[in-house]
N, C-alpha and C positions, 0 to 999 in steps of 0.2 A: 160566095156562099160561105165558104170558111171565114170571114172576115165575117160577116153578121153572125156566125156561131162565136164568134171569139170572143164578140160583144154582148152577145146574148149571156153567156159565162161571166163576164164580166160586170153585169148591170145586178149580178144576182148572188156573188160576193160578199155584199154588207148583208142580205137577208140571210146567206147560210150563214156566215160570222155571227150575227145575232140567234140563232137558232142553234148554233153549237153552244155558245156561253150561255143558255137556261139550259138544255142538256141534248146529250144527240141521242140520245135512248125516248121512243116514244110513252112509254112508264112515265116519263120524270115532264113531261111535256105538259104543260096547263093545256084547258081543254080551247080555247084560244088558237093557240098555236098548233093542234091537230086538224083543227079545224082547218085553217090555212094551208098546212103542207098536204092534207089531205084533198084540197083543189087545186092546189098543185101537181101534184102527183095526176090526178086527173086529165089535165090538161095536157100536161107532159105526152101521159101515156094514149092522149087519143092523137099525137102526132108520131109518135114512135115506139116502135116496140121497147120495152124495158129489159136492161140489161137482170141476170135475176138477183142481184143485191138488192139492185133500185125496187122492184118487183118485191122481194120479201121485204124491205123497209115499208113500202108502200099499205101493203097487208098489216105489216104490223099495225100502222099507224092506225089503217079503218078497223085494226079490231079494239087499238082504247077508245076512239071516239065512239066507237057503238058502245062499250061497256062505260065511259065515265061520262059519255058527253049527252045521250040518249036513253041512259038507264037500260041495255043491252037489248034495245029495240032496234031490228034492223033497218023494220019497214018506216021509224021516225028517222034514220040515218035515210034512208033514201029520199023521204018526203022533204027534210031539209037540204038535202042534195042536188035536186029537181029545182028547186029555186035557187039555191045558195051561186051555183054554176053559171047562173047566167047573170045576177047583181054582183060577181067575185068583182071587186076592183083590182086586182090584181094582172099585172105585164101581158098585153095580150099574146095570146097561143104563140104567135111565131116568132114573141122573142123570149121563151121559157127557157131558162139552164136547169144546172143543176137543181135536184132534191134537195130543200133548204133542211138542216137535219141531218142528215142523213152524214154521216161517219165518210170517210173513205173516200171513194170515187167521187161519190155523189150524182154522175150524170146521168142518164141513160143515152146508149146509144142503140143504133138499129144494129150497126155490127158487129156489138159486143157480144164476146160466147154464151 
């Protein structure tokens, strides 16, 4: 189990690395790439609870894609979310790591305080 965590972390390394060099602040984030960590984050957190870094990064992130990415529509951030979740091509659920962005830590875990 820790060996598929280790690689899970490790398959997701090149995504944060490029996610940190456009910016780790969700503000500076084209709406692209909110898009993205914001189904990530998603996925992540319907397998594990979020540590609250990961949790407040998270928030941040679905509050500029509602404001730059939907014209601060929530109910279009949902309606695109509702589909977006199930065409994401992106690693499936149980091999998600780290919050691509996200400063710091970046992981969540369930037994984080």
């Amino acid at each position: 189990m820790k060996r598929q965590w280790i690689l899970a972390v490790l398959s997701c390394v090149a995504m944060h690395g490029a996610a940190l060099a456009t910016s780790s602040q969700p503000m500076h984030m084209p709406v692209a790439e909110l898009k993205r960590v914001y189904l990530h984050c998603d996925r992540l957190s319907a397998r594990s609870v979020l540590d609250r870094g990961s949790a407040e990064f998270c928030s941040l992130v679905a509050e500029q894609l509602r404001l730059r990415g939907f014209d601060g529509s929530f109910e279009r951030l949902i309606a695109w979310w509702q589909i977006a979740r199930h065409v994401s091509t992106e690693v499936p659920t149980a091999q998600v790591g780290p919050i691509p962005g996200r400063p710091g830590r970046g992981a969540a875990s369930a037994d984080a305080p």
